[in-house]
MINUTOR-472320 format. One record per atom (N, C-alpha, C): residue in one letter; x negated, z, y. Coordinates in steps of 0.02 Angstrom, whole numbers, plus 50000, padded with zeros to 5 digits. Layout:
BEGIN
AXZY ...
//
This chain:
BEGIN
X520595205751634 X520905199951665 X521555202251697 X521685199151741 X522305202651792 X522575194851816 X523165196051792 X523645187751796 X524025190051870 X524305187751889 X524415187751964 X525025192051986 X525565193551900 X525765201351911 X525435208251923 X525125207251897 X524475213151884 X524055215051958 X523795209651959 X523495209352057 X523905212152085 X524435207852110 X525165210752132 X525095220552135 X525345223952083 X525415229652052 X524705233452092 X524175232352061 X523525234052083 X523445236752144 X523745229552189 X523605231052256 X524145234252306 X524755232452280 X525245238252290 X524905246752258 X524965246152228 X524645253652216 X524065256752239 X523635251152245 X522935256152295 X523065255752358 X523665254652403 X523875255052464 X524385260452466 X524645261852392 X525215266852405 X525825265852406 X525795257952417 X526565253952428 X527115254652370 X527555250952387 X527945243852339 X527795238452322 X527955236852272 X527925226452282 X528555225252320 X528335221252392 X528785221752441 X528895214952467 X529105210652501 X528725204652554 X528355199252523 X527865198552542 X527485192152528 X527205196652473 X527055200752434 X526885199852365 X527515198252336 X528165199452343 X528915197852293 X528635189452297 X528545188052369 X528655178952375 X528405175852326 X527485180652339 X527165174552300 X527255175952218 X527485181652187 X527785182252126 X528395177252122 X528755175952162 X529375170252122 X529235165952135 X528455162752187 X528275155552203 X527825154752133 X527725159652091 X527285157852044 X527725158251984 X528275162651987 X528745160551926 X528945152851937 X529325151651977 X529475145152002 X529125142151961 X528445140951976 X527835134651972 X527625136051884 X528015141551859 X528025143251789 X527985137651745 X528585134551745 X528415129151699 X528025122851700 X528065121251770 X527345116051776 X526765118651750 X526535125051759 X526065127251743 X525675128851684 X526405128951627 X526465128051554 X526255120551542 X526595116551587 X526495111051551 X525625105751578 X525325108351612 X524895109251649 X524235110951603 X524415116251559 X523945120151495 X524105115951439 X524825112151434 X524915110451378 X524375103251376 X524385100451430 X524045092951446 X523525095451443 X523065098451448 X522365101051415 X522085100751358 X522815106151324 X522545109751279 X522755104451210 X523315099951199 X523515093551176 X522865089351174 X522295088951230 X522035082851232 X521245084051246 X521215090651212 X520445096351227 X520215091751184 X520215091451111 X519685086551057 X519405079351093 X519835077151139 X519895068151148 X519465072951211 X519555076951265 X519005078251328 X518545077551298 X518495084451284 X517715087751248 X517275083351219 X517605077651178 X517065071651127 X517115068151172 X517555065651227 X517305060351275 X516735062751315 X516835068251360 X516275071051374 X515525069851364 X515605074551302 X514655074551248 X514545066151233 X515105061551232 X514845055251210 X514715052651296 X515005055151326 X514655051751393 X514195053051450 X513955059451413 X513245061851433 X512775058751371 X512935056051318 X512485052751270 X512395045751317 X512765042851324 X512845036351353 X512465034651421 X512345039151458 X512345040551515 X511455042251514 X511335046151459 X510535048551437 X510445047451383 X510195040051349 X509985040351299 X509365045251267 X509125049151308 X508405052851272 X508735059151251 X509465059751267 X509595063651235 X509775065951152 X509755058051122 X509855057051061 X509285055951029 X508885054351079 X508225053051019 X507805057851008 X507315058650961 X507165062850943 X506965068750982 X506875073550966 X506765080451013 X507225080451080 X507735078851080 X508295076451123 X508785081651131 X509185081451166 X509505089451179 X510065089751117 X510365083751088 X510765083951042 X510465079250976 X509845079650948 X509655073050931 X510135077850865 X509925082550821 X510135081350758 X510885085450763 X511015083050695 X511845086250692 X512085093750708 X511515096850706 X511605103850726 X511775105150781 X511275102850819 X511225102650906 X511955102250934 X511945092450903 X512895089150939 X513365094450895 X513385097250853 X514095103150834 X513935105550884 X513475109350928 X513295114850943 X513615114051032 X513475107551058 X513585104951119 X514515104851118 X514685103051056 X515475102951039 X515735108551064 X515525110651014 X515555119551008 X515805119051078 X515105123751121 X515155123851197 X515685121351251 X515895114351215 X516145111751274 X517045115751274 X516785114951202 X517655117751185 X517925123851202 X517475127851209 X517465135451218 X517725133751300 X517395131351339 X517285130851400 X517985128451432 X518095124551398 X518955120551399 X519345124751390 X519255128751337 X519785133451311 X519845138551373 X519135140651394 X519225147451442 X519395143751515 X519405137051534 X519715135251582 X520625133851573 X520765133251508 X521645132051494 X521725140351522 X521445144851478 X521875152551504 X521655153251584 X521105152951596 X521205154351680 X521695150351726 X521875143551681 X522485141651736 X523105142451694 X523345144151656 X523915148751612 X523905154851654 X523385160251686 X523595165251706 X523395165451785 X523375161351807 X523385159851868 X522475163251892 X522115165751849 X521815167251874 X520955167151858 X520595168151860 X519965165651864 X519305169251808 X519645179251816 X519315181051801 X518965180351734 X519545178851684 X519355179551620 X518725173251603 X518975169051638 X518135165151628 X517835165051669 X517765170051693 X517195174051746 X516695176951693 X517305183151658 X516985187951608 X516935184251548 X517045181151516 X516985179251443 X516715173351432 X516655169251498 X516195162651481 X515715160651545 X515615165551590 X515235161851633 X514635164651641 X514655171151626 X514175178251648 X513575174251591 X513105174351618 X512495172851601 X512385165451534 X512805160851559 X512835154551526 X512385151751551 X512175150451617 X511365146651637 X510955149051611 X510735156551575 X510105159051543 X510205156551475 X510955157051478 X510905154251393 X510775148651351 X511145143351402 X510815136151390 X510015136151427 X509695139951483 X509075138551484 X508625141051427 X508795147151380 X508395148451345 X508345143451270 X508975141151278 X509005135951209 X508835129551239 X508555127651289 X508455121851302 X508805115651323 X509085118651352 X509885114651349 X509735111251450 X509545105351437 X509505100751512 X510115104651553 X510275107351606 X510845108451650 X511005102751693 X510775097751708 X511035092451747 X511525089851680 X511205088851622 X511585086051550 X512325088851545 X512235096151555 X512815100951557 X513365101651580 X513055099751656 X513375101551709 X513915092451710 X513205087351711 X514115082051716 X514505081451651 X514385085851590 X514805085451532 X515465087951559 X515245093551607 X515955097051617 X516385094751692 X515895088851723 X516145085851773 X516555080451732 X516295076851693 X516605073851646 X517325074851610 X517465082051590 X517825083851563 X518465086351621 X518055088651701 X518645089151749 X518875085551764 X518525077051763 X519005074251772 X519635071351739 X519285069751659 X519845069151616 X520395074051612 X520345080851630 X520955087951608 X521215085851683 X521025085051745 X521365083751785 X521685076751819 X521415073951767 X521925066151750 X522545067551727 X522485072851663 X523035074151612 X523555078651646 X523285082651700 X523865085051728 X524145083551768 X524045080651796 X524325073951854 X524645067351838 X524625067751775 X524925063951771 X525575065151696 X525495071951695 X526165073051646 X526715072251670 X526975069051727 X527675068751743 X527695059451771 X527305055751730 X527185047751751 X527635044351686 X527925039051690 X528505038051653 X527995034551596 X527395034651587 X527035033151530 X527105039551479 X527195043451464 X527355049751436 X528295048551415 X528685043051412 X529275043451364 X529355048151312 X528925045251273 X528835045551212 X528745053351194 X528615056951227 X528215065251219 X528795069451190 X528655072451138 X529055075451102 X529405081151140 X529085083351189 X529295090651228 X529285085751305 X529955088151320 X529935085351391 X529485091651444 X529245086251506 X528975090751557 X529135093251619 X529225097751659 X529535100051703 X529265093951765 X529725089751810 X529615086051857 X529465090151913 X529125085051960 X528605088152037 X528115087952044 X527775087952075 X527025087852099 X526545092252060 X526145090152007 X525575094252001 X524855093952029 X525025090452087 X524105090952119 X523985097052130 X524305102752157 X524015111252162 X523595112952082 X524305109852053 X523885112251968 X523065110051983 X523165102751960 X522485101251941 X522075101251991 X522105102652079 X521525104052100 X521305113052086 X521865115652046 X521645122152015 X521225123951967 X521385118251911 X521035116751870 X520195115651886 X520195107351940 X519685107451971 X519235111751979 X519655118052035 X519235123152044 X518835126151988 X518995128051932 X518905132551865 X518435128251837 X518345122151852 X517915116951814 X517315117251855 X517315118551929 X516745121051954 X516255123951975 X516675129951960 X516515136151921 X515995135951892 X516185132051843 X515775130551784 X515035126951792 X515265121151827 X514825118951845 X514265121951909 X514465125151941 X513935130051972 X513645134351936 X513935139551897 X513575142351847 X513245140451803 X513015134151756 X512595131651732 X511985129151781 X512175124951851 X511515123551909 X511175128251927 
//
């Protein structure tokens, strides 16, 4: 995984360079955007249990045959198992937008996840709006961490615009969702 210092470095060095110019820029446009970006992961990762079960309950809702018998989640094993998944999936979308970057749930959660839910049986349309489901709730939550409904929040949040965030997020969520279709 290569966070956007690292790229930086990389590509200065297989040219021979410095970090000079527009790589310095976009290194302090991304320190800058540092703490939104913390707080960005924190609105995720705070509110992953409440996604993830809204989610699986609204692909239940949405497909009842999925509960009934021989159903993609009918017995308790299955729904841990769909949990499971979703959570993992959440989790590897918080670090790809914590490090600005994509790969790590490239490599650690995307590489051959359509064979994997096709071999367990796992519907991909079912899949796929669980985690449409879930982009939209994580990119509710980051868009709206700086709305004066959040008083109350024990850790204050850095003010400004997070639509870059969460159509970042977005992105990473569709990701996902292509790789399961």
């Amino acid at each position: 995984m290569l966070d956007a210092f690292s790229r930086q470095a990389v590509s200065a060095d297989s040219s021979g360079s410095f970090i000079g110019g527009d790589q310095l820029s976009s290194l302090r446009s991304f320190i800058a955007e540092g703490n939104k970006r913390l707080d960005a992961v924190n609105a995720i990762t705070a509110n992953a249990s409440c996604v993830v079960s809204d989610s699986v309950a609204g692909i239940c809702c949405e497909n009842t045959g999925l509960t009934a018998p021989n159903g993609g989640v009918y017995t308790n094993r299955k729904m841990a198992a769909c949990l499971r998944d979703a959570e993992i999936i959440m989790r590897y979308v918080s670090y790809a937008l914590l490090a600005g970057d994509a790969s790590v749930l490239q490599d650690r959660c995307l590489n051959g996840l359509r064979e994997t839910y096709a071999a367990l049986g796992v519907p991909s349309g079912s899949a796929s709006r669980a985690v449409a489901i879930m982009k939209a709730s994580a990119c509710a939550h980051i868009t709206n961490t700086n709305n004066t409904t959040g008083e109350k929040r024990k850790m204050p949040v850095t003010q400004g615009d997070c639509n870059a965030l969460s159509a970042e997020a977005a992105s990473y969520f569709d990701m996902v969702i292509s790789a399961i279709s």
